[in-house]
DRENPA-3360 file (N, C-alpha, C; in nm, 2 decimals, always signed):
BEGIN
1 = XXXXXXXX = -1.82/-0.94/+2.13/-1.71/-0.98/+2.04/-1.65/-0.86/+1.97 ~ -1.71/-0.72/+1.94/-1.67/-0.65/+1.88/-1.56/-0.56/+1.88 ~ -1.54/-0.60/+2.03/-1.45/-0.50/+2.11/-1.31/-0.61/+2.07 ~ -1.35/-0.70/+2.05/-1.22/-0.78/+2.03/-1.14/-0.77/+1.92 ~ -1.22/-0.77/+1.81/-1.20/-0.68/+1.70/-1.11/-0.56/+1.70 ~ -1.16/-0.45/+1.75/-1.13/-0.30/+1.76/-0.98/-0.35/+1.83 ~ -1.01/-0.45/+1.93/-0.83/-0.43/+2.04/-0.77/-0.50/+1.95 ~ -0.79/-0.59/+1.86/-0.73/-0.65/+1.77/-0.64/-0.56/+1.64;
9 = XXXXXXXX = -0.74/-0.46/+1.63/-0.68/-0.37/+1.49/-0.56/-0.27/+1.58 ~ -0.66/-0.23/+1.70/-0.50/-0.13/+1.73/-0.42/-0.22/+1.71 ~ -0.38/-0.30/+1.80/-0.26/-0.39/+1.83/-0.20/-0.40/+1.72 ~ -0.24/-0.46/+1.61/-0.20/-0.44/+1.48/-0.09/-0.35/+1.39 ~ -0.23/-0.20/+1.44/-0.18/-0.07/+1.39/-0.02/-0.06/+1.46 ~ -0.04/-0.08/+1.63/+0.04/-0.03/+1.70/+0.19/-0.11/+1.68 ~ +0.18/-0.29/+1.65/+0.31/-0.32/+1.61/+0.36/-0.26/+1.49 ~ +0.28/-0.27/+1.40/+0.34/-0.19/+1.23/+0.42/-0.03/+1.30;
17 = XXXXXXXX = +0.34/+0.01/+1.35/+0.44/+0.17/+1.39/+0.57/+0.15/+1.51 ~ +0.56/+0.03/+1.54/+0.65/+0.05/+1.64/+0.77/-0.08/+1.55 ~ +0.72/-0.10/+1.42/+0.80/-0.17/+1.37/+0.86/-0.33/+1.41 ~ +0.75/-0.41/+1.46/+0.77/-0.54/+1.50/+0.78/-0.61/+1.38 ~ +0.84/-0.69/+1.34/+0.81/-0.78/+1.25/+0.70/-0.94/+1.35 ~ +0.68/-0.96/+1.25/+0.56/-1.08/+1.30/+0.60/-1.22/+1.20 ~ +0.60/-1.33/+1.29/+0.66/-1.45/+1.20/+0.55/-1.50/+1.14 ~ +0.57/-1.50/+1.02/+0.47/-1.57/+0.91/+0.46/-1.75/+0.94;
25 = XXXXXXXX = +0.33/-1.81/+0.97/+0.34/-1.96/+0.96/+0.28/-1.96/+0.86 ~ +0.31/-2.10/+0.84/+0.27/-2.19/+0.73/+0.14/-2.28/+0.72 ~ +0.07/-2.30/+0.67/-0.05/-2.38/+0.65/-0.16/-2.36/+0.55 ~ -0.23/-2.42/+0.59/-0.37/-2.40/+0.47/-0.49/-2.40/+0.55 ~ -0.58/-2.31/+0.49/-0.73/-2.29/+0.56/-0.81/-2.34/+0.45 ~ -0.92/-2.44/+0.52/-1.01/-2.47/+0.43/-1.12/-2.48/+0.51 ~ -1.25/-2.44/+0.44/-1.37/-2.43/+0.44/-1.42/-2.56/+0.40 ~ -1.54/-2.64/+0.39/-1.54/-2.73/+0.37/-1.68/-2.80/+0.42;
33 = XXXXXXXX = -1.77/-2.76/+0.30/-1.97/-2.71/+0.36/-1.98/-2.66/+0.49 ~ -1.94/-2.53/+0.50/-1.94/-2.46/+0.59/-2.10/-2.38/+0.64 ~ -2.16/-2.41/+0.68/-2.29/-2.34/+0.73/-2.29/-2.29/+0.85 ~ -2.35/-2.17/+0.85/-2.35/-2.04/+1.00/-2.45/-1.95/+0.96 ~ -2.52/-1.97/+1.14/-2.65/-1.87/+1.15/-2.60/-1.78/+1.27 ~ -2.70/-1.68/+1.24/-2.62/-1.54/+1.36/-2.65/-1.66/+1.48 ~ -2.53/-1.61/+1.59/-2.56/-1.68/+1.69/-2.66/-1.64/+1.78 ~ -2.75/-1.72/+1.83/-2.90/-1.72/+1.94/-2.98/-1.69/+1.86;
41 = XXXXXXXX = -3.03/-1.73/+1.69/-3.12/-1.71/+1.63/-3.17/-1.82/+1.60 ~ -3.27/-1.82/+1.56/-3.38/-1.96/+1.54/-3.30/-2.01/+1.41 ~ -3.32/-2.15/+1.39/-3.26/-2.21/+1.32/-3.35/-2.13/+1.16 ~ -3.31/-2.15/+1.07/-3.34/-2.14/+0.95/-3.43/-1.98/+0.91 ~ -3.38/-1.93/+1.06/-3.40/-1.73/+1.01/-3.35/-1.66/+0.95 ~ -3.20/-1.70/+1.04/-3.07/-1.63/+0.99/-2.96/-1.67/+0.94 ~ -2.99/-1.76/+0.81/-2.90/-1.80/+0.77/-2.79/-1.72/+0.71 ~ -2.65/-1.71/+0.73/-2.58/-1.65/+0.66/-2.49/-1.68/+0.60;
49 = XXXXXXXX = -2.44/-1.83/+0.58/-2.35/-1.90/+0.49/-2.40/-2.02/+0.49 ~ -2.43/-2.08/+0.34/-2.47/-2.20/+0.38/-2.37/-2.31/+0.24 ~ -2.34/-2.42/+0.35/-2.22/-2.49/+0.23/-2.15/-2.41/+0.18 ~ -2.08/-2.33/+0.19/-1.91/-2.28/+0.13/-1.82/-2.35/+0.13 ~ -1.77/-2.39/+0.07/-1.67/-2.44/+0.07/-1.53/-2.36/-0.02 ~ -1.37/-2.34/+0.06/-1.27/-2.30/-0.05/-1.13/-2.34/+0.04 ~ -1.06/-2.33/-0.03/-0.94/-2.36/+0.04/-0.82/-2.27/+0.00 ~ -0.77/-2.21/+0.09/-0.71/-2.10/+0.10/-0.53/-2.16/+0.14;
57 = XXXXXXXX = -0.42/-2.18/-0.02/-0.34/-2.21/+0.03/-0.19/-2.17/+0.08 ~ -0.13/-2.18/+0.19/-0.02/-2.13/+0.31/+0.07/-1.99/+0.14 ~ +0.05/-1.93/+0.19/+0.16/-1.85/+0.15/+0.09/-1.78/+0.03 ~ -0.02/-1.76/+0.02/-0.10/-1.67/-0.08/-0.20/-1.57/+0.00 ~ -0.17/-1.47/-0.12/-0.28/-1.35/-0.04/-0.40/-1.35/-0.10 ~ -0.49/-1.35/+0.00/-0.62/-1.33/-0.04/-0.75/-1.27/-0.02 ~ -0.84/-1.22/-0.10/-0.91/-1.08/-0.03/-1.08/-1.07/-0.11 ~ -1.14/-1.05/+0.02/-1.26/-1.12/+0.03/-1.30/-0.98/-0.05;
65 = XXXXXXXX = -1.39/-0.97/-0.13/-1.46/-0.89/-0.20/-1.59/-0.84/-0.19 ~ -1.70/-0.80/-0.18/-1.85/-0.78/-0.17/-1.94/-0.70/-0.14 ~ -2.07/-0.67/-0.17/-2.10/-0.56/-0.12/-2.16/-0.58/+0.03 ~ -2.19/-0.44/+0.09/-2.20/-0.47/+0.25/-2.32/-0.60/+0.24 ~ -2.31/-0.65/+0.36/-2.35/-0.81/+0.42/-2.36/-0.90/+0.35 ~ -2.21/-0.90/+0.25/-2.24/-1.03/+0.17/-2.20/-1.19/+0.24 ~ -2.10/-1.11/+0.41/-2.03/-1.21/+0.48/-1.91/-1.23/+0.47 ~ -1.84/-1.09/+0.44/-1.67/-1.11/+0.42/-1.65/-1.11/+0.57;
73 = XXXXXXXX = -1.69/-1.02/+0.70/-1.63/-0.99/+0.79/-1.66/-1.15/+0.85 ~ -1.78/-1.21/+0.84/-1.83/-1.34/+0.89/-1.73/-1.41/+0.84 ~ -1.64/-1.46/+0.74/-1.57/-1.52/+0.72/-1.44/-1.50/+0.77 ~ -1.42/-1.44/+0.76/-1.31/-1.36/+0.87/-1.30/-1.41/+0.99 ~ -1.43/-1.37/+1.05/-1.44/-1.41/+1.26/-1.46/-1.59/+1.24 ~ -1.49/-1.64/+1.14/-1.45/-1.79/+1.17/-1.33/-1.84/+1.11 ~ -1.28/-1.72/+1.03/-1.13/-1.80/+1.03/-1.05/-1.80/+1.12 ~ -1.04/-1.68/+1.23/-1.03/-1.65/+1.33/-1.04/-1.70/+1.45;
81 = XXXXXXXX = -1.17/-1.78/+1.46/-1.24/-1.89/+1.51/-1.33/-1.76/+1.63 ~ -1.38/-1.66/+1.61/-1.42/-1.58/+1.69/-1.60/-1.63/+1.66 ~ -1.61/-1.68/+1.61/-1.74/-1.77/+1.59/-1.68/-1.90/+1.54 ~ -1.84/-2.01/+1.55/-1.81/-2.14/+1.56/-1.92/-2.19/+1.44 ~ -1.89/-2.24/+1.33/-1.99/-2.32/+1.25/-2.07/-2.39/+1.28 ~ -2.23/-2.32/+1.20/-2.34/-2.41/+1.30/-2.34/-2.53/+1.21 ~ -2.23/-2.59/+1.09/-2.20/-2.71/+1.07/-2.09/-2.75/+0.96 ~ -2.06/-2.82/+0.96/-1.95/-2.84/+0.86/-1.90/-2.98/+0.87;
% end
């Protein structure tokens, strides 16, 4: 998955420099007892989010804060849907 990531940032980098604009949609993300373990680990080893819940709404900026492995990047790859909640 990580490579997906990395092709994901150039791409990024590479529209901003080549001056694409990108159409902004509209919506709302919400979390909503969100629970997630690393994937292919035994239940109740690796727990890394457990019940989160927030809602994130269409047209606000927002920016995940913490120190390393608090789970900003892990929130990210499921908002992304690059991982799948082990429940919610």
């Amino acid at each position: 998955m990580s490579g997906f990531v990395f092709d994901g940032v150039w791409v990024a980098g590479l529209l901003y420099e080549l001056g694409v604009k990108l159409e902004l949609k509209a919506g709302t993300i919400e979390f909503r007892n969100v629970t997630f373990l690393i994937p292919g680990a035994v239940a109740g080893s690796s727990l890394i989010m457990d019940n989160m819940s927030f809602v994130i709404e269409g047209g606000l900026t927002v920016a995940f804060v913490g120190p390393t492995g608090a789970g900003k990047s892990t929130i990210l790859s499921l908002i992304a849907r690059m991982f799948t909640a082990t429940s919610s």
